[in-house]
C-alpha positions as a printed Julia matrix, in Angstrom:
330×3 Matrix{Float64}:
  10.33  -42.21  -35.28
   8.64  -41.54  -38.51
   6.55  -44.43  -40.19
   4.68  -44.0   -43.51
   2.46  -47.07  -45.56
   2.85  -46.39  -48.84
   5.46  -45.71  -52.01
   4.87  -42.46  -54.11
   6.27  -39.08  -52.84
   7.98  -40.75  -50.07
   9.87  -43.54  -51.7
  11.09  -40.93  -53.76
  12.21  -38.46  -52.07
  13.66  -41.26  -50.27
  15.68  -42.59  -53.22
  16.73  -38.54  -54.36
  17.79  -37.23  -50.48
  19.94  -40.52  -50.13
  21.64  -39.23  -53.16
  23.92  -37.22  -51.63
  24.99  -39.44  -48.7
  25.59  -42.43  -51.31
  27.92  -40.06  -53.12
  30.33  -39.01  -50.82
  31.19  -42.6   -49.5
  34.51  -43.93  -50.81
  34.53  -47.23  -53.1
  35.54  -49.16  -50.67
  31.72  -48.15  -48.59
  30.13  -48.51  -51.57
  30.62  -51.74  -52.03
  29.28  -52.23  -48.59
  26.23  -51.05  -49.77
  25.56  -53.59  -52.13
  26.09  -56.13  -49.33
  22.49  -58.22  -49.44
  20.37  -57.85  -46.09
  17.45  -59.73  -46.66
  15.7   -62.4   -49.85
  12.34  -61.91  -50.5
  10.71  -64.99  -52.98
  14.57  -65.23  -54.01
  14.83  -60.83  -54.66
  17.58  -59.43  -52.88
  17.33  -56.24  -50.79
  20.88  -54.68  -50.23
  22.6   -52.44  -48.16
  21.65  -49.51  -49.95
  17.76  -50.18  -49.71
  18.53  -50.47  -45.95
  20.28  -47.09  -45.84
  17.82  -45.43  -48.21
  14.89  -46.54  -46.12
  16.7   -45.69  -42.44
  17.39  -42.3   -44.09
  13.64  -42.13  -44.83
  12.92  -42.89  -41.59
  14.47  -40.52  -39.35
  15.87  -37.79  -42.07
  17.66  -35.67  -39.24
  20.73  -38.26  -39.39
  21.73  -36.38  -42.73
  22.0   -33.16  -40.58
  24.87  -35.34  -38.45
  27.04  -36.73  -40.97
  24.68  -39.75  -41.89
  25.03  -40.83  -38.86
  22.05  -42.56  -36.58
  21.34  -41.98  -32.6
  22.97  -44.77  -31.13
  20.33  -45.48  -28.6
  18.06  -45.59  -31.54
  19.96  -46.95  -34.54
  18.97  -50.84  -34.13
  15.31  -50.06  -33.32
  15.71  -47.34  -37.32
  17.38  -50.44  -38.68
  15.25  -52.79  -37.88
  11.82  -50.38  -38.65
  13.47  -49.72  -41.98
  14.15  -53.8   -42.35
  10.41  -54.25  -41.94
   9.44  -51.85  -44.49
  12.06  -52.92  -46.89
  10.55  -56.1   -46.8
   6.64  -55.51  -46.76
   7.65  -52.27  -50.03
   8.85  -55.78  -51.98
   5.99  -58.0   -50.63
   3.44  -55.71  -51.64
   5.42  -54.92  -55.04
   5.46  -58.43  -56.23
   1.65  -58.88  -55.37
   0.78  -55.64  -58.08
   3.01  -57.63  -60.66
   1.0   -60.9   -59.79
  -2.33  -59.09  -60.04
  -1.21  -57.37  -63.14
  -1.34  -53.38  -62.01
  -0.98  -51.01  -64.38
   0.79  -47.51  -64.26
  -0.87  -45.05  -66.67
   1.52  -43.46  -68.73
   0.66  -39.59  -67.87
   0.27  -40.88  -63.86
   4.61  -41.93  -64.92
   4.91  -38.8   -66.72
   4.15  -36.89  -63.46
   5.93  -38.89  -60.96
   9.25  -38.39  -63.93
   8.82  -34.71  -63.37
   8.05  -34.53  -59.77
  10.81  -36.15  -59.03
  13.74  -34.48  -61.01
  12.29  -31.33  -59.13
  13.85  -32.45  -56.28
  17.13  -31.45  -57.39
  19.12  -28.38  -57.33
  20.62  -28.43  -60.57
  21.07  -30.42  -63.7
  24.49  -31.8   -62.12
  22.96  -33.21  -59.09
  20.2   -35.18  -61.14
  23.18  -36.45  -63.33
  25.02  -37.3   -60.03
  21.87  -39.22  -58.68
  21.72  -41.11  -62.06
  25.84  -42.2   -61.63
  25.59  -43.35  -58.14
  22.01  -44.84  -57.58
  20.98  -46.26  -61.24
  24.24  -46.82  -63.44
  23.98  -44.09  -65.01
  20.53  -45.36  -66.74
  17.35  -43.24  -66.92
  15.68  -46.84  -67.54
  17.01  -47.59  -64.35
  15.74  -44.69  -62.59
  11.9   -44.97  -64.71
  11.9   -48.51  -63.49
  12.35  -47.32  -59.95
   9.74  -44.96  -59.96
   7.55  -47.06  -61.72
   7.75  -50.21  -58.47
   7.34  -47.41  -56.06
   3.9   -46.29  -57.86
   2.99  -49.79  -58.06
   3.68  -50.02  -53.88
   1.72  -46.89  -54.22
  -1.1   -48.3   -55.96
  -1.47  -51.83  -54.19
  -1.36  -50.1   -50.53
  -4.05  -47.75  -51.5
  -6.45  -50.57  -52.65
  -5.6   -52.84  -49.68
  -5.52  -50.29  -46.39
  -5.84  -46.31  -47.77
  -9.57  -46.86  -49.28
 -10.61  -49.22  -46.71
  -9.66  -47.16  -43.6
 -11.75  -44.33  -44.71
 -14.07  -43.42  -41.74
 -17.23  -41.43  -42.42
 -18.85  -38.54  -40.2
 -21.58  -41.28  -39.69
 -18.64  -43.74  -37.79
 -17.02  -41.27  -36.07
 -20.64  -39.99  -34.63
 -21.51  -43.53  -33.64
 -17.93  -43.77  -31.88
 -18.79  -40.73  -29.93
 -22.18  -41.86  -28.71
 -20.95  -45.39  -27.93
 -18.16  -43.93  -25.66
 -18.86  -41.1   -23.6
 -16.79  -41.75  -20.88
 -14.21  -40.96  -23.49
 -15.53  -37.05  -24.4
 -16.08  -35.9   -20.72
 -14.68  -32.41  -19.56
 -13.44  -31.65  -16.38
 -14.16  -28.12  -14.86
 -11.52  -25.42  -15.96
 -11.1   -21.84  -15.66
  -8.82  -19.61  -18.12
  -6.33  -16.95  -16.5
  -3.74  -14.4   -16.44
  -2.26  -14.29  -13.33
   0.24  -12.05  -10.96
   2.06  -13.02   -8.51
   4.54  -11.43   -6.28
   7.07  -13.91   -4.63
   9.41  -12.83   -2.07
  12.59  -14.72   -1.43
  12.78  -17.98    0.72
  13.04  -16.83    4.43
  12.54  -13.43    3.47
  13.16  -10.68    6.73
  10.6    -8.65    7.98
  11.28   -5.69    5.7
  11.37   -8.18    2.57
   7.87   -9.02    3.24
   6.84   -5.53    3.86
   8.52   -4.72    0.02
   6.7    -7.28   -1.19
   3.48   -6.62    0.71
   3.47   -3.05   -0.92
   4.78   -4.3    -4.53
   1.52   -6.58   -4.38
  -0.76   -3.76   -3.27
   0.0    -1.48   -6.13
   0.45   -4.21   -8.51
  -3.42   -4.72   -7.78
  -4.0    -1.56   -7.82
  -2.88   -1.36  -11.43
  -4.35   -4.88  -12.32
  -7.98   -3.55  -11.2
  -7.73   -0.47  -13.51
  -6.48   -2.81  -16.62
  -9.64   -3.06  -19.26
  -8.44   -6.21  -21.56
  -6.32   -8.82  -21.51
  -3.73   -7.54  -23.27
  -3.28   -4.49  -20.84
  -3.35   -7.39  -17.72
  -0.97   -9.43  -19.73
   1.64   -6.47  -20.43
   1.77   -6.03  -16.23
   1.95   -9.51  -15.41
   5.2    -9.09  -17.83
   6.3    -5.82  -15.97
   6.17   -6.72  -12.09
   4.9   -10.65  -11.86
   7.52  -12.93  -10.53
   5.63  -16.21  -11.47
   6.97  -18.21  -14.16
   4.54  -17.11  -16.47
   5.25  -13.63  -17.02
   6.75  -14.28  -19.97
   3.25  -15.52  -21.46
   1.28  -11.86  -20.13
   0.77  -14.17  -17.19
  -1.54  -16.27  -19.35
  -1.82  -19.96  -17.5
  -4.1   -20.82  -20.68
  -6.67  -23.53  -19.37
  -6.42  -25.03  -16.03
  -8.48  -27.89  -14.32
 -10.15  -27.09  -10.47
  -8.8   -29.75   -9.6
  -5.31  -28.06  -10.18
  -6.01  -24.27   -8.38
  -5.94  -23.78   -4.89
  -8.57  -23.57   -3.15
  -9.46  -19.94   -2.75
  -8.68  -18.56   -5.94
 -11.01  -21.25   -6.78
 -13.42  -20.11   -4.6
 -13.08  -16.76   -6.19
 -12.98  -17.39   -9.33
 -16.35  -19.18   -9.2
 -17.88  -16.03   -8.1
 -16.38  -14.38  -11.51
 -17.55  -13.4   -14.44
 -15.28  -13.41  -17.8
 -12.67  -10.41  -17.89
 -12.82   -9.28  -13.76
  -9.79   -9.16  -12.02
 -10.14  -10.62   -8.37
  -9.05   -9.56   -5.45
  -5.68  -10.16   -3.85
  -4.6   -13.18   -2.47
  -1.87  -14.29   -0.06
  -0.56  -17.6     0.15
   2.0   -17.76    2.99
   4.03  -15.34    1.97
   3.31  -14.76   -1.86
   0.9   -12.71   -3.11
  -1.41  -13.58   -6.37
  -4.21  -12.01   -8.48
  -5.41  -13.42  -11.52
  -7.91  -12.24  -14.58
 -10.54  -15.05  -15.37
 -10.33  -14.8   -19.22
 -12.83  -17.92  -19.67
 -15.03  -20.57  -17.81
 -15.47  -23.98  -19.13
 -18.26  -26.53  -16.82
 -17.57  -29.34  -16.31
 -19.62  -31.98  -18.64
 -19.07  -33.63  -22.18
 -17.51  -31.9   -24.78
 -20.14  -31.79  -28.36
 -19.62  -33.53  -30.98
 -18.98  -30.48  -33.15
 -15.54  -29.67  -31.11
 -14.47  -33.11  -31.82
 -15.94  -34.66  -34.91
 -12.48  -33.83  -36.57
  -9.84  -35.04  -34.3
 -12.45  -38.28  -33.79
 -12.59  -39.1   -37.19
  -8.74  -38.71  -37.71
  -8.17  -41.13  -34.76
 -10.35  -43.7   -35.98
  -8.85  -43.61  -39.24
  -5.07  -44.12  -37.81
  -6.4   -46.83  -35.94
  -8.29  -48.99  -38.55
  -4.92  -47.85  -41.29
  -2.67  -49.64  -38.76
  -5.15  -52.67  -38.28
  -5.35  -52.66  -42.36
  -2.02  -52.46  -43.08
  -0.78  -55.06  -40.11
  -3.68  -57.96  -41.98
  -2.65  -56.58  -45.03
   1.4   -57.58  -44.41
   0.32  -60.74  -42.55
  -1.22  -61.59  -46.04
   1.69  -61.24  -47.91
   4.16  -62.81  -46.05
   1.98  -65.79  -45.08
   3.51  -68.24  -48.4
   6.27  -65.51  -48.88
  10.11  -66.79  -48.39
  11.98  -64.45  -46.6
  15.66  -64.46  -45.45
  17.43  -62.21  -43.66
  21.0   -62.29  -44.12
């Protein structure tokens, strides 16, 4: 499931794809949606800012009719309850701190978001069904979801910035975390016979290995090994040119371990039988085993650190609003 932490883009696009659900219900389920879910400091959330939000959430229900996974739809509802909630929390703290939205930062969002739509008619459709008919409506709408916007970026988005300098100390501090096990990269071949293959069977296969290694030793690069392994390999990765990408020691067997420790970087080994299969493989890479730099990782470090410390941010930040907030859910 999908979770985002702040208003903008996303509340928006949330309020223009919900358009078209909202419009094809009958009167009778629109009025649903005005049912109240939840009071927030005496505002009332509906129905509709529910559905909006679920839809949000996990956007592939509008592929199925608007309708939710049932194995999943309480845990969307309840997600989308949440965020209902903490959108108006954190909305009512920018009008009590007095935010501002500059006029050309409205201007934008205005024309961003009648982008979204296909044609004139849609927009005017939009307008009917989600905001009376009332471009006040819909500016006062956008205008709350750039305040959201604005408070959440204050409270969690700046402060959950992590530096190269952080994510450098992380990786010193924990090394256990950046260690590499021992892995070789290969293309392999293998001839499998079937199970309880006769004596003749084997022999086929016997001399199908033998000139399939004959052909593998006179292959040059990896694409000429990989366009065999597709030819006359019966392993399940002749589909891939036989490529088995990056695999631990740990993970080979024993002997084409063995021999591919004695290889260098584009040799093809010799052939192998394993009961009654036959393999050969081309060592495209060696990685030993050790810890990976800082360099290869600095990136993916830094992003992970910054997920983390967003969620701690934005967990304080929701405790903090709904610690003298009145909430009901209905």
């Amino acid at each position: 499931m999908k979770s985002h932490w702040y208003a903008g883009a996303l509340l928006l696009l949330g309020i223009a794809t919900s358009a078209a659900q909202v419009a094809s219900h009958t009167p009778t389920a629109m009025a649903g949606l005005d049912r109240a879910v939840a009071r927030v400091n005496e505002v009332v959330l509906t129905e509709r800012d529910l559905l909006r939000e679920m839809y949000a959430m996990f956007p592939y229900a509008r592929q199925h009719g608007g309708s939710f996974p049932k194995g999943m739809e309480a845990d969307i509802r309840k997600g989308a309850l949440d965020m209902i909630v903490f959108e108006e929390l954190a909305y009512q703290e920018a009008l009590r701190n007095k935010v501002v939205v500059p006029a050309e930062r409205m201007a934008r969002a205005e024309a961003a978001f009648r982008k979204q739509f296909p044609s004139p008619e849609k927009y005017q459709e939009y307008l009917k069904f989600e905001c009376q008919g009332s471009t006040r409506v819909l500016r006062q709408r956008i205008r709350r979801s750039l305040l959201i916007e604005a408070m959440v970026k204050t409270q969690v988005a700046r402060k959950s910035v992590v530096s190269l300098a952080q994510a450098k100390a992380y990786y010193d501090q924990n090394p256990q975390h950046f260690q590499r096990a021992e892995s070789f990269s290969i293309q392999t071949v293998s001839i499998i016979p079937p199970a309880k293959a006769g004596a003749e069977v084997q022999k086929e296969a016997q001399k199908r290995a033998e000139d399939a290694f004959r052909k593998a030793k006179a292959t040059k690069t990896y694409r000429e090994f990989g366009l065999l392994a597709e030819k006359v390999s019966d392993d399940d990765w002749h589909v891939n040119m036989g490529d088995r990408k990056s695999v631990e020691a740990s993970k080979l067997p024993p002997p084409l371990l063995e021999a591919a420790r004695k290889m260098k970087p584009g040799e093809v080994s010799d052939l192998l039988q394993f009961g009654p299969n036959y393999t050969l493989f081309r060592l495209n890479g060696y990685t030993p085993a050790g810890k990976v730099k800082f360099d290869e990782v600095k990136a993916q470090v830094q992003s992970d650190l910054q997920k983390a410390k967003t969620e701690q941010l934005r967990s304080e930040f929701n405790k903090r609003l709904r610690k003298d907030a009145k909430i009901e859910l209905l």
